[in-house]
MARFI-553191 format. One line per 8 residues: number of its first residue (from 0); for each residue y, x, z of C-alpha. Coordinates in Angstrom, 3 decimals. Last residue first. Layout:
BEGIN
NUM	Y,X,Z ~ ...
***
This chain:
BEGIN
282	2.485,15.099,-12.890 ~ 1.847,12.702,-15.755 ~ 1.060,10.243,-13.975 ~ 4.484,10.814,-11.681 ~ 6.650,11.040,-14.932 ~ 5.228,8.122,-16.490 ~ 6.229,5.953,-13.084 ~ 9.794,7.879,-13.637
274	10.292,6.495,-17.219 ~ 9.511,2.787,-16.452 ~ 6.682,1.689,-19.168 ~ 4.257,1.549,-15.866 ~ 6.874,-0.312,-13.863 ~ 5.409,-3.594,-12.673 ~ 1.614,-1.626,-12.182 ~ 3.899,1.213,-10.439
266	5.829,-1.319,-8.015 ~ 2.712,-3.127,-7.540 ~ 1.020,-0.428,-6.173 ~ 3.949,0.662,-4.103 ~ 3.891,-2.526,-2.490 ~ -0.166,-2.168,-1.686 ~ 0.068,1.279,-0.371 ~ 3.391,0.210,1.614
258	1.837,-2.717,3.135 ~ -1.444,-1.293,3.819 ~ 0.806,1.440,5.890 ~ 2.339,-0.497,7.843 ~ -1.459,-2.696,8.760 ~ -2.543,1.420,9.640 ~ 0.775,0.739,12.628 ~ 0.029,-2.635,13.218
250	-3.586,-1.512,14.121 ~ -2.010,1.783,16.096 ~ -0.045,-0.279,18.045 ~ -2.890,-2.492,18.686 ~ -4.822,0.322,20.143 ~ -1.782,2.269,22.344 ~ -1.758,-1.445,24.245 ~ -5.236,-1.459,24.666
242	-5.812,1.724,26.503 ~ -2.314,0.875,28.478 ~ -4.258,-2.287,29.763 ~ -1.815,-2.881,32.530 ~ -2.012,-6.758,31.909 ~ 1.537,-6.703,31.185 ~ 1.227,-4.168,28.781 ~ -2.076,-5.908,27.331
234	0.105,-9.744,26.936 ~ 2.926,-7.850,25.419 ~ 1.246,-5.802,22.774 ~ -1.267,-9.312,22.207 ~ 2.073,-10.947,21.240 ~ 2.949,-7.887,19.020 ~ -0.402,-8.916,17.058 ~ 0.041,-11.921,16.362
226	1.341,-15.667,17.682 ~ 4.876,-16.152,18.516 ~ 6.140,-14.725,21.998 ~ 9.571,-14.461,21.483 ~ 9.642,-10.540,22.333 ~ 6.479,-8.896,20.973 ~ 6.275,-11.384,17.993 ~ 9.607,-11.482,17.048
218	9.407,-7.588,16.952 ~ 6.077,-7.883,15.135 ~ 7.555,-9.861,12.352 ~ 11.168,-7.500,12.319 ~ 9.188,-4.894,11.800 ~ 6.615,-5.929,9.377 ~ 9.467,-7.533,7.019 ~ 11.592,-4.609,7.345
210	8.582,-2.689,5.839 ~ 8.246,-5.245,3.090 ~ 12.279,-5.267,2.153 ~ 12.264,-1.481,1.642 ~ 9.193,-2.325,-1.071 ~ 11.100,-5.345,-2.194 ~ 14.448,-3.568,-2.800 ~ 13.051,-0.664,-4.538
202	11.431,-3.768,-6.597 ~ 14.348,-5.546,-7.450 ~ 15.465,-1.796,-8.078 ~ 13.313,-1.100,-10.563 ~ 13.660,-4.318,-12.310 ~ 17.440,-4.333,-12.691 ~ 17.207,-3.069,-16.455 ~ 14.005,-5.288,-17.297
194	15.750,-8.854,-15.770 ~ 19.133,-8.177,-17.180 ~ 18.272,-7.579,-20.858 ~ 15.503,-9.802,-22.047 ~ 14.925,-12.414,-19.820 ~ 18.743,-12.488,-18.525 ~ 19.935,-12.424,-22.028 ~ 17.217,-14.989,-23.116
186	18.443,-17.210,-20.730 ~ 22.517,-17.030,-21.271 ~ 21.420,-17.188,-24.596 ~ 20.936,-14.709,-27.318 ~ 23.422,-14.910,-30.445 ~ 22.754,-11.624,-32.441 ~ 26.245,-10.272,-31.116 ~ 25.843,-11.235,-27.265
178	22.274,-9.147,-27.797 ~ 24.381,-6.484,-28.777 ~ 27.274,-7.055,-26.250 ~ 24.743,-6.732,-23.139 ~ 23.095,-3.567,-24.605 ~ 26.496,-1.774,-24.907 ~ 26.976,-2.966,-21.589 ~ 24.224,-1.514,-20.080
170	22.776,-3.452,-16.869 ~ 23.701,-1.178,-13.836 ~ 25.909,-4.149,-12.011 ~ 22.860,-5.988,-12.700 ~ 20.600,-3.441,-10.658 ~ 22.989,-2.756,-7.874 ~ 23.701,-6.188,-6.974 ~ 19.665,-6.607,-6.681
162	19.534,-3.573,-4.586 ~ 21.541,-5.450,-2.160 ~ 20.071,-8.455,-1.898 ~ 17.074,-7.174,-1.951 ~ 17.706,-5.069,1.900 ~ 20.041,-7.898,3.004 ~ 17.123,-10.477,2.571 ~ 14.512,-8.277,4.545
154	16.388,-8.751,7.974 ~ 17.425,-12.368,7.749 ~ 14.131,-13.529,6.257 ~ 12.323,-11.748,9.120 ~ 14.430,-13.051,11.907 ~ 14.570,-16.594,10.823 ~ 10.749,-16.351,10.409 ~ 10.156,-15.181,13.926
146	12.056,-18.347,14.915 ~ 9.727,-20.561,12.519 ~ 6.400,-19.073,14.215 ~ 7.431,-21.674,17.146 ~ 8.409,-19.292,20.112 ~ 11.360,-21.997,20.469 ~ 12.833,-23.438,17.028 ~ 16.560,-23.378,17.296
138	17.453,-21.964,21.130 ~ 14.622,-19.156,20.355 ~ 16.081,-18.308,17.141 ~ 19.679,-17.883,18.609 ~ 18.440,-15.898,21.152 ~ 17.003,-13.508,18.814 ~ 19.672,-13.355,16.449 ~ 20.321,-9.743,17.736
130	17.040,-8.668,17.053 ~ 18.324,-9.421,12.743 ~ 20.795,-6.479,13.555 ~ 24.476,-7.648,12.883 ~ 24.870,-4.871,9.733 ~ 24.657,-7.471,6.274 ~ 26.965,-10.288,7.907 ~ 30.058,-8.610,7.832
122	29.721,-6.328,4.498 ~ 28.463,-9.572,2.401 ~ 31.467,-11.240,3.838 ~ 33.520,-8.721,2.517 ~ 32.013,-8.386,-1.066 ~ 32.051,-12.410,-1.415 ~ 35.142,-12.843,-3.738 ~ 34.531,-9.595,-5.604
114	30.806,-10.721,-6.486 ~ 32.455,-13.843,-7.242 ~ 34.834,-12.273,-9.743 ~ 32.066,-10.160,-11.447 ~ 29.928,-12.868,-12.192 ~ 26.501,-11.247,-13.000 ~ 26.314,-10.318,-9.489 ~ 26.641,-13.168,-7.637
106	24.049,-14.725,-9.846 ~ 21.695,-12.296,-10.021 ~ 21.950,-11.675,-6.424 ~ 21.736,-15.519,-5.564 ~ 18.388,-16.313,-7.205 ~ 16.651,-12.479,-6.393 ~ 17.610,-12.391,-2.698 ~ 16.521,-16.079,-2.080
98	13.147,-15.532,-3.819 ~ 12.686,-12.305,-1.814 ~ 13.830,-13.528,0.975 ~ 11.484,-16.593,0.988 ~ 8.618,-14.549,0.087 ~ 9.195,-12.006,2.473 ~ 9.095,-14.605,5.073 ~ 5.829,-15.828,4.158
90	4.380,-13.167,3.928 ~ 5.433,-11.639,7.345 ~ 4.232,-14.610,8.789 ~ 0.929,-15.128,6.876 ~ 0.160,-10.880,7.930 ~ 0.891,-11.418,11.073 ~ -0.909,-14.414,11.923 ~ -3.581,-13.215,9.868
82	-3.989,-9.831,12.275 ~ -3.805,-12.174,15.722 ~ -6.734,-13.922,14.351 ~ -8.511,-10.947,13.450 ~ -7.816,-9.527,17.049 ~ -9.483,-13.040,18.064 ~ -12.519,-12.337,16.227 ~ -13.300,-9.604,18.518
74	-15.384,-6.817,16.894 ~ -12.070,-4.605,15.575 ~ -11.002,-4.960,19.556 ~ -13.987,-2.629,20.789 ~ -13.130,-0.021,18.176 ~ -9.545,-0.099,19.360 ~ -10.872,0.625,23.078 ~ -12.671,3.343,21.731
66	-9.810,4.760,19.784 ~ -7.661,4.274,22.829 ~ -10.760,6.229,24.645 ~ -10.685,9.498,22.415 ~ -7.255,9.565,21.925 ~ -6.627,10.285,25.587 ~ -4.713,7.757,27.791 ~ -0.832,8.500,27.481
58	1.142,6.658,30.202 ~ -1.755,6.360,32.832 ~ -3.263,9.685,31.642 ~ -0.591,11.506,33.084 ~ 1.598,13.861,30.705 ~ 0.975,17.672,30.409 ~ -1.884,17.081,32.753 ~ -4.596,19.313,30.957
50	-6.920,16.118,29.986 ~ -3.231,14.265,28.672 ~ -1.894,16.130,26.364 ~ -5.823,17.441,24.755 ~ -6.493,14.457,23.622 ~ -2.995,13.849,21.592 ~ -3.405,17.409,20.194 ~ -6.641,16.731,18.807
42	-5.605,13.423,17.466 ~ -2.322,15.212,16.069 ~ -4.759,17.782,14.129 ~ -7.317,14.873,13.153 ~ -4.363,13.728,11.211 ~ -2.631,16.794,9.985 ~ -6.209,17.752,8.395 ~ -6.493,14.457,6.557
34	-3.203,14.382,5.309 ~ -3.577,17.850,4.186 ~ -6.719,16.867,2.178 ~ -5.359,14.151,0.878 ~ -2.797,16.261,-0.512 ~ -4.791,18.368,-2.055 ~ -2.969,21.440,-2.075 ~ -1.528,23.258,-5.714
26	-3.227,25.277,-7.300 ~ -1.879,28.427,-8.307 ~ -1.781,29.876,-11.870 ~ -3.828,33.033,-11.820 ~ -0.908,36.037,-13.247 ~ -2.667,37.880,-15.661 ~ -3.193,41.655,-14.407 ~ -0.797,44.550,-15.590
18	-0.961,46.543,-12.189 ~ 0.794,43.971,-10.179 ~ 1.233,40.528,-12.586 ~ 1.414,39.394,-15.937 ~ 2.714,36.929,-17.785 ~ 0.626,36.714,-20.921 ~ 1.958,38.468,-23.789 ~ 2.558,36.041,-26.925
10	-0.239,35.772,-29.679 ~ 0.093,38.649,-32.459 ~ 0.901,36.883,-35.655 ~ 4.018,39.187,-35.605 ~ 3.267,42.176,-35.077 ~ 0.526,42.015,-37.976 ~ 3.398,40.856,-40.490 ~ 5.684,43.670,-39.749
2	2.988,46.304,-40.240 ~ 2.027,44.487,-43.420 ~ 5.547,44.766,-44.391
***
C-alpha cells in the first residue's frame, strides 16, 4: 500500500526529448520584430532595384531619395493641409454611412418581410463600383468635396449594411422570446438584446467600412480633383516629380494603416466582454 501510495503522489513525467532531456518550450517571434525586419528588408531591396538597373530610376527612384523627398514634404504645412482634408473627408463620410447603415439595417432586418422585399435590390445596387459614379458626382457637385463624399458614402455603406443584416438576423431567438415574455419594449429589446448580439459585426462592418472609406476618398481625390492628398498624387505625376509621387503614396499608405490601428482599437475597447477579444489577451 505504501508502495502504491508513493507512486502515486509522484508529480507527472515531464515531456521529454532526445536522450531523456526536458523539452524547452519555444518562444514564439516577436512580431514587431519581424515586422520591423521585413520592412527595412523591402527598403533594401527597393534601393538596390533600381542602382543595378533592374528597373530605371525614372519609374522606381531609390528608397533612399523618395524617403528624402517625403522627409522634405513632412516640413511643408501644405502636405498637412492636404492630410486634414483627407482625413475630414473620409470622416465625414464614414460617419454618414455608418449612421445610415446602422438606422436602415436594423430596421430592414428586424422585419423579416421587408428584408425579403428589398434582398434583390440590395444585390443590384451593392456591386456597381462606387468609381463608376464618378461622372455622376462630377455632373452633381463638380470637384466640390461633396462629389468625393457621394463616392465614399456609397462605397462604405454597402460594407455596414451588410454586416448589420447579418448581426440581427444572428440575434437568438430564445433570447428574443424571453425578454418578449418579461414585457420589454420594442426599445429595450433593441437596447438590450439586438444591439449587444449584432455588435461585433456593426463593428466588422465599420472597420471594412474605414478602409473603403480611405480608398474611395483618395480615389475621388486623385481623379475629381478635390482637395488632399490624391490631388497632390496627380499634380506631382504630372509635374514629373516621380520622387514625390512614390512619397505621398507612401503618406496615404502609413495614414491606412492609422486607420486600421485606431478602428481595431475601438473594436477591442467596444468588445472587451466579447469572447474572442478575451481570447486574443489572453493569448
Amino acid at each position: 500500500m505504501k508502495t502504491d501510495t508513493a507512486e502515486n503522489a509522484r508529480p507527472p513525467a515531464r515531456p521529454s526529448g532526445a536522450g531523456g532531456r526536458p523539452r524547452v518550450p519555444r518562444r514564439s517571434p516577436n512580431r514587431a520584430v519581424l515586422g520591423i525586419v521585413g520592412v527595412v528588408g523591402f527598403l533594401l531591396l527597393w534601393e538596390a532595384v533600381p542602382r543595378i538597373g533592374l528597373i530605371p530610376a525614372r519609374f522606381l527612384p531609390p528608397a533612399s531619395e523618395v524617403l528624402a523627398a517625403l522627409g522634405e514634404r513632412l516640413v511643408l504645412p501644405e502636405f498637412w493641409t492636404a492630410v486634414g482634408d483627407t482625413v475630414l473627408t473620409w470622416g465625414i463620410g464614414l460617419g454618414i454611412a455608418f449612421a445610415a447603415a446602422s438606422l436602415l439595417g436594423f430596421a430592414v432586418g428586424s422585419v423579416p418581410v421587408l428584408r425579403a422585399f428589398t434582398h434583390s435590390t440590395v444585390e443590384f445596387l451593392r456591386p456597381i463600383p462606387s468609381v463608376a459614379l464618378i461622372p455622376l458626382a462630377i455632373l452633381l457637385y463638380g470637384t466640390d468635396m461633396a462629389s468625393t463624399l457621394l463616392l465614399v458614402v456609397y462605397a462604405a455603406f454597402w460594407q455596414i449594411y451588410i454586416q448589420v443584416l447579418y448581426g440581427v438576423s444572428d440575434i437568438d431567438p430564445v433570447a428574443e422570446q424571453t425578454a418578449r415574455s418579461y414585457g420589454l419594449g420594442r426599445l429595450s429589446r433593441l437596447r438590450y438584446i439586438a444591439w449587444p448580439s449584432a455588435l461585433p459585426y456593426v463593428l466588422t462592418g465599420l472597420r471594412l467600412g474605414a478602409a473603403v472609406a480611405l480608398i474611395l476618398t483618395i480615389t475621388g481625390q486623385l481623379i475629381i480633383g478635390t482637395p488632399g492628398l490624391g490631388q497632390q498624387i496627380s499634380v506631382a505625376k504630372n509635374s514629373d516629380a516621380t520622387e514625390l509621387v512614390y512619397a505621398l503614396i507612401i503618406a496615404t499608405g502609413a495614414l491606412g494603416v492609422a486607420v486600421n490601428v485606431g478602428v481595431r482599437a475601438l473594436e477591442r475597447r467596444a468588445l472587451r466582454w466579447h469572447a474572442s477579444v478575451r481570447g486574443e489577451e489572453i493569448a
